[in-house]
C-alpha positions in Angstrom: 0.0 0.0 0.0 1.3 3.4 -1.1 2.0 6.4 1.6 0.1 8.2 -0.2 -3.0 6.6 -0.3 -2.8 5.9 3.3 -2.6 9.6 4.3 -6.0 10.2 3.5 -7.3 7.0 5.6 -5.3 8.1 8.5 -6.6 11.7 8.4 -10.2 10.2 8.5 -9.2 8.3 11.0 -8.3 11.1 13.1 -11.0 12.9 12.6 -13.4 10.1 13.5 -11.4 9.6 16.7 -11.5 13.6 17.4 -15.6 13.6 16.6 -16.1 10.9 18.9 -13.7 12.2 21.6 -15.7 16.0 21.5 -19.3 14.2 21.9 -18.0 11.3 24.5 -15.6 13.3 26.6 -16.1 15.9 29.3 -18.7 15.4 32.1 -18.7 18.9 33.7 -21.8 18.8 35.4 -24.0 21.5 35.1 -23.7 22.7 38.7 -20.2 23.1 38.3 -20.3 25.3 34.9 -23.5 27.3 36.6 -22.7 31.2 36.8 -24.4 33.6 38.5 -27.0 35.7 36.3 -25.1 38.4 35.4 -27.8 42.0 36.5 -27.4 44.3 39.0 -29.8 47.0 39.8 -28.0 49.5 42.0 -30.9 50.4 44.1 -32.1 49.3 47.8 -32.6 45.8 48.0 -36.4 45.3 48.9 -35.6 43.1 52.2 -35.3 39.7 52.7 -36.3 36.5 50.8 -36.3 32.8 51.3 -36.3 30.9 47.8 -37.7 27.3 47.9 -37.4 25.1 45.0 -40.1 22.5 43.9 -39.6 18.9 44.0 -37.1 19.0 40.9 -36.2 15.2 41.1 -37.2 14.4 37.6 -36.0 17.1 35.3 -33.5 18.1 37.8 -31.7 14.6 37.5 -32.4 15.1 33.2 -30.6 18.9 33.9 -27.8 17.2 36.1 -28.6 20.1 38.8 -29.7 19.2 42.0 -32.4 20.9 44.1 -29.9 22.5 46.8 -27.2 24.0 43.6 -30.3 25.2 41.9 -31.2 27.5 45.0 -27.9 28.1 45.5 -27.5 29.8 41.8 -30.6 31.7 42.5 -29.9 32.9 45.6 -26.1 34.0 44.4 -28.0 35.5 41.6 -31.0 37.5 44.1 -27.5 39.1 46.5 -25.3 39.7 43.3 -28.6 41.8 41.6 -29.0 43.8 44.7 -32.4 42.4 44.3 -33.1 41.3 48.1 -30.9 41.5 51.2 -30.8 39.5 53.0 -31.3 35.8 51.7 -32.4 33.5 55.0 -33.0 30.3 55.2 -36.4 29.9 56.6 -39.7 32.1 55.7 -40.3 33.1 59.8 -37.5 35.5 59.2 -38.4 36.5 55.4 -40.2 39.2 54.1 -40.6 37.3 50.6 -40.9 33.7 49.8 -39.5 33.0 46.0 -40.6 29.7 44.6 -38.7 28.2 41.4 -39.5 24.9 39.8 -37.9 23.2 36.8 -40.8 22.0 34.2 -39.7 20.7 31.6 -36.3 20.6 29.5 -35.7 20.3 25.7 -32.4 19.2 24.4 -30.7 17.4 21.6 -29.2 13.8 21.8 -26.6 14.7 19.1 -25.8 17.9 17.7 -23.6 20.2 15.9 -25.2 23.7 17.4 -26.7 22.6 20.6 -30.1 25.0 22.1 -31.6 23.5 25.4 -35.0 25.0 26.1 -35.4 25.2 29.7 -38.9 26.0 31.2 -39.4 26.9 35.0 -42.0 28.0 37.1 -41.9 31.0 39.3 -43.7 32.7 42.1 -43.5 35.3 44.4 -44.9 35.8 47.4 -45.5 38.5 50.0 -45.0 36.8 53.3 -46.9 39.7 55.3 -49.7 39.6 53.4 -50.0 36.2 51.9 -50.4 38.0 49.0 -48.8 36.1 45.5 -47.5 39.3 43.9 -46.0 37.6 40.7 -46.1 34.0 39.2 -44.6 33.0 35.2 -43.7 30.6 33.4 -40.7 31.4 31.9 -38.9 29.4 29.0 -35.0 30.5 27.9 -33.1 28.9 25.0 -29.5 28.4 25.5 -26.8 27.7 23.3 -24.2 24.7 24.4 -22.4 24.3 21.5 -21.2 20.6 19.9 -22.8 17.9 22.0 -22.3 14.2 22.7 -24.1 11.4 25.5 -21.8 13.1 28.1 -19.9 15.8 26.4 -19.9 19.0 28.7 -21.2 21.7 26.2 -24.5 19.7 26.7 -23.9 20.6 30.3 -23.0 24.4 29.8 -26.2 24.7 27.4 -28.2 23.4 30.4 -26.4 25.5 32.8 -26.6 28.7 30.5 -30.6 28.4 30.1 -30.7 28.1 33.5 -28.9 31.3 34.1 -30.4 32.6 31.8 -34.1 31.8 32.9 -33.0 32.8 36.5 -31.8 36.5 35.3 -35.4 36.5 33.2 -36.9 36.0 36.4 -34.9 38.5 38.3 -35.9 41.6 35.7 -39.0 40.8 35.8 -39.4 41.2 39.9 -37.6 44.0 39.7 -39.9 45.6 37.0 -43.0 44.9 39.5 -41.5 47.6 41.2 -41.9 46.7 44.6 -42.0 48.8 48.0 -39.8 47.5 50.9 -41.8 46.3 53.7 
């Protein structure tokens, strides 16, 4: 067999063993790639929230977050924003209770130009009153980039609709404009 005619076999070789290494390779989970939704609104935070997540154990084990990182990301989000201050633990102590709930996820097995549609549920609730002062559905598309059965861009499109649908919920709080208690 001619060098020459091998060259080309080995290049395609290559290239198969680089395609399948890019779609099989990298299992950053998606708690680990999450970033904190990038807003801040300069102004007096409007006192203190609890956020509570629903029971996530279906799409949250599809998302590859878990309950405790997604409340995590949202309350990193809330004290980043200037949103609320502070963020407590329990609603005896909170002025606010924000409630966030994965529904439903939408992403491609295989894919050159990976979008994961993320949907989640929000409400938000005046804990003086008892009053629910906002509640949305709100769906974000998020690009990952190539994807794979466990290659991490399917993991950073997850985690970037999920930042993304967190800082979608955050504007639109804010734009209820809302008194402090």
């Amino acid at each position: 067999m001619s060098t020459a005619s091998s060259q080309p076999r080995k290049n395609l070789y290559r290239l198969g063993l680089f395609l399948i290494s890019a779609w099989l390779t990298g299992c950053t989970t998606t708690s680990e790639s999450m970033q904190v939704a990038q807003v801040d609104y300069q102004a007096q935070p409007l006192g203190s929230v609890t956020v509570q997540v629903g029971d996530n154990s279906g799409e949250a084990a599809v998302m590859e977050v878990s309950d405790t990182e997604l409340r995590e990301a949202i309350e990193h989000s809330i004290l980043a924003a200037n949103l609320f201050a502070p963020v407590v633990p329990d609603k005896a102590n909170a002025d606010y209770l924000l409630y966030a709930s994965l529904v439903r996820k939408n992403q491609a097995l295989f894919s050159l130009s990976s979008e994961t549609e993320t949907e989640m549920y929000w409400r938000l609730i005046d804990l003086h009153s008892g009053k629910i002062l906002w509640s949305q559905n709100i769906i974000t598309v998020a690009q990952g980039g190539v994807t794979g059965l466990a290659g991490s861009n399917r993991n950073a499109g997850s985690a970037n609709a999920i930042r993304d649908n967190i800082a979608e919920a955050l504007d639109a709080i804010h734009a209820l404009a809302l008194k402090r208690p």
